[in-house]
N, C-alpha and C positions, 0 to 999 in steps of 0.2 A: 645227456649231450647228444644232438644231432648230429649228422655228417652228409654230405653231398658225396662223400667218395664211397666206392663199392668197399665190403668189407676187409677182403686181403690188401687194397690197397691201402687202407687207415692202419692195418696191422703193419706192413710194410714201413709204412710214415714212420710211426712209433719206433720201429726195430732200426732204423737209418742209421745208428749210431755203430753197430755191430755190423752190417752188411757192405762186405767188403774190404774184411780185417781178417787179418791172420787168425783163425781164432776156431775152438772145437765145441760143435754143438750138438746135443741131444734133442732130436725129436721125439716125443715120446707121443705111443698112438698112430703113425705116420703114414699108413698105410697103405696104397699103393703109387698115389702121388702127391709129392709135398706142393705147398699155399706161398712159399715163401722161396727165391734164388738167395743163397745167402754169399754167393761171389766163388770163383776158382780161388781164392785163399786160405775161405774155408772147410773145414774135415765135419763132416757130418754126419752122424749116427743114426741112426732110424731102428724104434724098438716098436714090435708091434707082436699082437698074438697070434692073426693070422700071416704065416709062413707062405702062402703063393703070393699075400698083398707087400709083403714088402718087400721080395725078392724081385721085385717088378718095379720101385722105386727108383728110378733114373736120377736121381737127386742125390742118393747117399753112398756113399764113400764106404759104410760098414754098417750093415743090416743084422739088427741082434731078433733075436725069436724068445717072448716071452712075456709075461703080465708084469703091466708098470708099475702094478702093487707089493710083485713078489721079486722081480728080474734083480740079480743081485748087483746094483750099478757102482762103479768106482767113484769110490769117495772122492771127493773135490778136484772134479778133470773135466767139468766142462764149464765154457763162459756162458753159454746159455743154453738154456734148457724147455724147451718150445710142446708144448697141450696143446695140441688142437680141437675142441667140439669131443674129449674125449671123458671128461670127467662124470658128466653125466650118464656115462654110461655102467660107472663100476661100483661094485657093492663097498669098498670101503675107500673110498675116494681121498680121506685122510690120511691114510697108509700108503697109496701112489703119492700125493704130495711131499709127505715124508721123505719118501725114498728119492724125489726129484730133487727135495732141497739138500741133500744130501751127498748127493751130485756134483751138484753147483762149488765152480771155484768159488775163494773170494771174493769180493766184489763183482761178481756173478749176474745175470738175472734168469729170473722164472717166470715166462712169458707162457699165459693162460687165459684161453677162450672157452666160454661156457655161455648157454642160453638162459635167460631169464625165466625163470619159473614160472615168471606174473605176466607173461608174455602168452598171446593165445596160445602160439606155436609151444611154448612150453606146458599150460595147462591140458591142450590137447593129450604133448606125449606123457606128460603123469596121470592122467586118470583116465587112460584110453588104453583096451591091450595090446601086446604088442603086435600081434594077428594081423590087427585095424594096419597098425603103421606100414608093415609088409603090403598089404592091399593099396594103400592110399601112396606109397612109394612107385608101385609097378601103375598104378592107374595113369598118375600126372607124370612121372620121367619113364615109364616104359621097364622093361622086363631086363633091358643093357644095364640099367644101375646096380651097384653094389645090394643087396637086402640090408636093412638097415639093423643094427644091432639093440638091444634090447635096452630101451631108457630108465633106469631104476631113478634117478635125480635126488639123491642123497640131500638134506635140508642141509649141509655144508657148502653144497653147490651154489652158492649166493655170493651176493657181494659182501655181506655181514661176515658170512664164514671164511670167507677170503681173507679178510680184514684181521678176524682172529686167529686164522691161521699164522698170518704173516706177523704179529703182533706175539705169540709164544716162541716162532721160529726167529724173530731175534730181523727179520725181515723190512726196508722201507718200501712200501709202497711208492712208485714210480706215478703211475695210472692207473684208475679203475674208472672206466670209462662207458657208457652205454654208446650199443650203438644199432639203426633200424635193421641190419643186415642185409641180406641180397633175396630174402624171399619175396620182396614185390617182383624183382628181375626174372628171377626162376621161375614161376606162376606164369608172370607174360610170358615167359619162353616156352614152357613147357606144359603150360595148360590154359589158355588167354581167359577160355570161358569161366572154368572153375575156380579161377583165379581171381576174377574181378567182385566174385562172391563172395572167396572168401573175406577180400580184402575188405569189401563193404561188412560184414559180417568183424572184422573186427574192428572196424569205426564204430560200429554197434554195441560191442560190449567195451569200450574205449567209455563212450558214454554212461550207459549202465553201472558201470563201476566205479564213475566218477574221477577219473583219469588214472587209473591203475594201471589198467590195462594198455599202454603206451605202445604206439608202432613204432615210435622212435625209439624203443629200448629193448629190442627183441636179443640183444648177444650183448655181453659184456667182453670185455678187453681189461686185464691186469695185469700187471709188471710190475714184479718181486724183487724189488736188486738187495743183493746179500750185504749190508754195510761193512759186513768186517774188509779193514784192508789188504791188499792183493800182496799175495807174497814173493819179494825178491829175491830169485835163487842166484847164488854167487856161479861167475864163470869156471 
């Protein structure tokens, strides 16, 4: 599925129904600044590993310090529970989803963004070290950017493993949705020359590959909602 709208704002679309509700959410991953306003009425949590990045998050309400794999989260106290670009980064990526769905109220969602593996930008950072990535991060956005964290991209990380995720954990699938992301934007902005290359460069294995390789489908979008129903507590 293609999009005309930039990424956070397609994410935004999808979340509309939550934003601007009384309601408590977990970021997990969140790091020094969140993608998403989710309104003065909601209570937002923000779990992240590094301790300067989240304490610097102007977004949350209650900054936890700790791994989303291991961070011991309260069982069924949030309505939604929001990954950002974070899963491809951790060694057991089923055990943070675990722990998120675990999280999750009732009738809940688990709203997760992840890059496509079959996407250049994703075959890049799987079979490239991470060395390169540090280099090619300070080359095109400069030395001011965060260093990027290390891509391990667990074969869960997909749209298939999503599907079975959500399909053991008792989960409906809302969306799973492709979508081109913002790195043509980012490129022209931050590197025009290097940029126009690369993109040429993936129109070229777009062909090569006999359309695998998609620039319309560089990030995926998923939305978990929890079916069991919401439980009514007496006054």
């Amino acid at each position: 599925m293609s999009s005309d709208l930039r990424f956070d704002e397609t994410v935004r679309l999808r979340l509309s129904p939550w934003i601007g509700q009384d309601i408590k959410v977990l970021e997990a991953g969140c790091g020094a600044r969140s993608s998403v306003d989710f309104g003065d009425r909601a209570y937002v949590v923000g779990l992240d590993i590094d301790e300067a990045a989240v304490t610097k998050n102007e977004r949350l309400d209650e900054a936890l310090v700790g791994d989303v794999e291991t961070y011991p989260l309260p069982a069924e106290t949030f309505d939604l529970v929001f990954c950002r670009f974070v899963l491809e980064h951790l060694r057991d990526p089923e055990r943070a989803l675990a722990n998120m769905r675990r999280a999750l109220k009732p009738g809940g969602w688990l709203t997760l963004m992840f890059p496509n593996r079959w996407s250049l930008k994703g075959m890049v950072a799987r079979l490239t070290p991470h060395s390169l990535h540090v280099l090619g991060y300070r080359t095109v956005f400069g030395k001011a950017l965060a260093t990027p964290y290390e891509t391990r991209f667990a074969r869960m990380v997909s749209p298939e493993g999503i599907r079975q995720f959500a399909l053991r954990e008792g989960l409906r699938v809302v969306t799973l949705e492709a979508h081109p992301g913002d790195w043509d934007w980012l490129l022209r902005k931050h590197a025009p020359v290097l940029g126009r290359l690369l993109l040429l460069a993936e129109r070229l294995v777009q062909i090569l590959t006999l359309g695998r390789v998609n620039p319309q489908q560089r990030e995926f979008i998923a939305i978990l909602a929890d079916s069991r129903p919401e439980r009514v507590t007496s006054a």
